[in-house]
N, C-alpha and C positions, 0 to 999 in steps of 0.2 A: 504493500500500500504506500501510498505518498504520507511523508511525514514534513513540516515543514523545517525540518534542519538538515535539508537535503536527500533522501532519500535517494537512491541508488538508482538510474535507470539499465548501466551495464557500469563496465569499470573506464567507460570512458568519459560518462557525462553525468551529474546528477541534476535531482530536481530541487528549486527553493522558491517558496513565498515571498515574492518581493512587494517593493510598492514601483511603481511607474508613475511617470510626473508628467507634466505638460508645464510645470511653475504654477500654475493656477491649481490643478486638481490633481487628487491621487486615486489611485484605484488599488487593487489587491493582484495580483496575476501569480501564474506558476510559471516560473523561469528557469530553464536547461543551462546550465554550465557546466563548460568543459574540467575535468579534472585533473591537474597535476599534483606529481608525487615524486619524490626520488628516486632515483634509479641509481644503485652504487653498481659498480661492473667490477667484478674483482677476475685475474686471473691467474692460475694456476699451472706448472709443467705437468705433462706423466711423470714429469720425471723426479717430482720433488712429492712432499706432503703436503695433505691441506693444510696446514700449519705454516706452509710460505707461499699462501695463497697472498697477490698482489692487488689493492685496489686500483683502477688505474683511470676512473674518472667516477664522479656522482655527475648526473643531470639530471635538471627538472624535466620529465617526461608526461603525454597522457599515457597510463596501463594500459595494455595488448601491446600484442607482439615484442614482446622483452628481450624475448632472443635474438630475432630480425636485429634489435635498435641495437645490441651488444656484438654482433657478429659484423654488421656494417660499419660499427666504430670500428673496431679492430681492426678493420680489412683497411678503410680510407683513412687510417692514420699509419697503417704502414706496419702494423702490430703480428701481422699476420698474412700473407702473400698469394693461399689457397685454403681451399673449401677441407683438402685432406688434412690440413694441420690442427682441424676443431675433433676433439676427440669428445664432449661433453657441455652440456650447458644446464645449468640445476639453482633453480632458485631457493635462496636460502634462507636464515633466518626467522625470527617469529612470525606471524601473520600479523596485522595491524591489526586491533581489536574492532575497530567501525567499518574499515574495508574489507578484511579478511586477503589485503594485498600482501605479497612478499617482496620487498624493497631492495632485494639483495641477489644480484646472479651472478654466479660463480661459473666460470667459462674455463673449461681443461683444456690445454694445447696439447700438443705432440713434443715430443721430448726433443724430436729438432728447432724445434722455435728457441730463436734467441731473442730473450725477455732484455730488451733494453732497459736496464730501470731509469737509467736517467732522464731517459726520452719520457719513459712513463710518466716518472714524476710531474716530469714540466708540463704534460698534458693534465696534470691531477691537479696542478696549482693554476692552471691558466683555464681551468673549465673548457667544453668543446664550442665556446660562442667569442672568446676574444682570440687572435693568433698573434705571430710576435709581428714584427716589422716588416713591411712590403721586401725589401733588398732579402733579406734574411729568411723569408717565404719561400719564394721563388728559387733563390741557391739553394734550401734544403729542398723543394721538389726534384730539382737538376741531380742532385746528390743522390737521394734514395733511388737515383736509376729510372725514372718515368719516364715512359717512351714517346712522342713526338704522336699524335695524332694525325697527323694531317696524309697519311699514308689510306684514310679511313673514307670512304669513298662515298657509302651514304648519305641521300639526299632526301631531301623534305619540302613540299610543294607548301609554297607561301600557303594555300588556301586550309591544307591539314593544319599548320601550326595556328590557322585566326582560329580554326573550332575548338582548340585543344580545351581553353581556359572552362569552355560551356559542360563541355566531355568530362573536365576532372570534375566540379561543381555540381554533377549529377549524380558522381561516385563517391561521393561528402557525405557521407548520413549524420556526422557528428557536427562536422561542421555548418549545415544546414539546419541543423536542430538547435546548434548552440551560437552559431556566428562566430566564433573562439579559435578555430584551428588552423593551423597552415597545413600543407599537402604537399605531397611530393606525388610524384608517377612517371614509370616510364612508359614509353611509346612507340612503337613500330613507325614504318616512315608513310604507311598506308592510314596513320592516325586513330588506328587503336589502342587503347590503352590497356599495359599487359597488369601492371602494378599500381595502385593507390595507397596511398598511408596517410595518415592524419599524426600530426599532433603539435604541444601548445610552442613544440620548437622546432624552429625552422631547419637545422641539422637534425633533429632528431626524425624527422619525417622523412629526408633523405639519409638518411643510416639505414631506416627500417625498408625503402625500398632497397639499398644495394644489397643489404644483408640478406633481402628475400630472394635477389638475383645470386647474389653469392652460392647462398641454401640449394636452388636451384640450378647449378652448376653452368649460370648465365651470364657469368664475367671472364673476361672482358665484353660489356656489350656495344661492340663494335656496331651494332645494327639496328641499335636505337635513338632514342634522344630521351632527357630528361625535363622535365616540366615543377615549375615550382612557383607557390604562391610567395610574394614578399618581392623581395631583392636578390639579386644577384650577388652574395658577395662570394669574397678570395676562397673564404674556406666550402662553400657549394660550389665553386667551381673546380677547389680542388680533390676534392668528392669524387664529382662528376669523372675528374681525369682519372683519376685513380681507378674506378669502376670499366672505366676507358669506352667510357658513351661519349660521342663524336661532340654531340650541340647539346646545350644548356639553354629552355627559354627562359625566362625570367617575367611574374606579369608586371614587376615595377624597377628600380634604376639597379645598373648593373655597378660597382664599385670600379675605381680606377686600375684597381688591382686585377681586379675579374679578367677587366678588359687585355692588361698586360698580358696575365698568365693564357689566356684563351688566344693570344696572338702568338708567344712564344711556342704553342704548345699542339698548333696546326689542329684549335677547335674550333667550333661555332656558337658564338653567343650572340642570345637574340634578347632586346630587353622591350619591357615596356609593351609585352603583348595583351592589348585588351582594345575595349569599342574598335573592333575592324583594324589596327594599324599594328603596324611595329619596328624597331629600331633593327640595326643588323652591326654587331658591334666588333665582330671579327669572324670571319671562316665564311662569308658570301656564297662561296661557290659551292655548297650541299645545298644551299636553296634555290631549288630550281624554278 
């Protein structure tokens, strides 16, 4: 039943009693908001005990798909290279008394994985939403070995990418219900959409689609393109490259950076796709 301190409609959105105003009057309504929670990611070797289990970010998430959201960090921050090195993924910890959530998942690699901790660290203290400095971005993508996209030949008919924004907005149930969520989705070049993910963080929602592409033994996806509500920035683009999807649209501004890294890196970024129009910020010739 509905209670008015929120009541559960799934584990992504609740219900509450509000008042709604116009300045003049108030009335009473039932109002859907979306839910966030933390999410710690801790990881683990085969090779060690759970006892040198590593945390190696918290973020604010909406609940579902926990594993997606952990397994797509891992992969776009370089933690992890292939789909065979995840040996395990177990959420851990008490249940939350009002949610009956577990705030806590514990990710086993394969005893080849080299557990940077240092790297880890600075992900753990710089959360997945700020990165370090433009110069120092880009040299570390150069460095960890990312390969030059522009070898990647599919292309995308201006008219696929104007329906995209209608397409994902239909596959929104949360956020149609709450107003609250940003989305991620990949897309074929024919403008289907294979993946949707919601939630109240704009990397968290592309983590949870590469991680479902990962899961599915669907990266590099060289023969899609990715689609995201918000901005364009450095770190969804460098997502994007990592997963090794060609073009990134974006429905609002693409950051300086975006821009750089999607020119160095032989991608296509398209920003500011909405009412009929859109920019074309680097990699033109996929769109045909």
């Amino acid at each position: 039943g509905m209670t008015h301190d929120g009541s559960r409609m799934d584990d992504s959105s609740r219900q509450f009693d509000i008042l709604r105003t116009d300045g003049r009057e108030q009335s009473s309504v039932a109002d859907a908001v979306a839910v966030e929670e933390p999410l710690e990611i801790q990881v683990v070797s085969a090779a060690a005990d759970a006892a040198a289990a590593k945390s190696v970010s918290i973020t604010m998430r909406t609940p579902g798909n926990d594993e997606e959201l952990a397994i797509g960090f891992l992969f776009t921050e370089g933690i992890i290279t292939h789909r065979d090195q995840l040996i395990a993924a177990t959420p851990i910890g008490r249940s939350d008394q009002a949610t009956g959530l577990q705030n806590t998942l514990r990710v086993e690699l394969s005893a080849d994985v080299e557990l940077d901790l240092a790297r880890l660290e600075r992900h753990f203290y710089t959360t997945s939403s700020c990165g370090v400095c433009g110069k120092a971005s880009l040299d570390a993508l150069q460095v960890s070995g990312q390969q030059s996209l522009a070898a990647v030949r599919t292309g995308f008919a201006p008219g696929v990418l104007l329906d995209l924004p209608g397409r994902v907005r239909d596959l929104q149930p949360v956020f149609v219900e709450t107003g609250g969520l940003h989305a991620a989705a990949a897309f074929g070049p024919d403008g289907e959409i294979r993946i949707v993910r919601e939630d109240v963080g704009r990397h968290n929602a592309t983590d949870k689609v590469v991680g479902a592409l990962l899961k599915a033994g669907e990266t590099p996806g060289h023969g899609l393109g990715l689609i995201v509500s918000g901005r364009a920035s450095f770190e969804l683009l460098q997502k994007t490259l990592v997963a090794g999807i060609p073009l990134l649209a974006a429905v609002g501004a693409p950051s300086s950076l975006a821009v750089d890294t999607a020119r160095e890196f032989g991608m296509t970024l398209v920003g500011f796709l909405r009412d009929g129009t859109f920019n074309i910020y680097a990699g033109a010739e996929r769109i045909a």
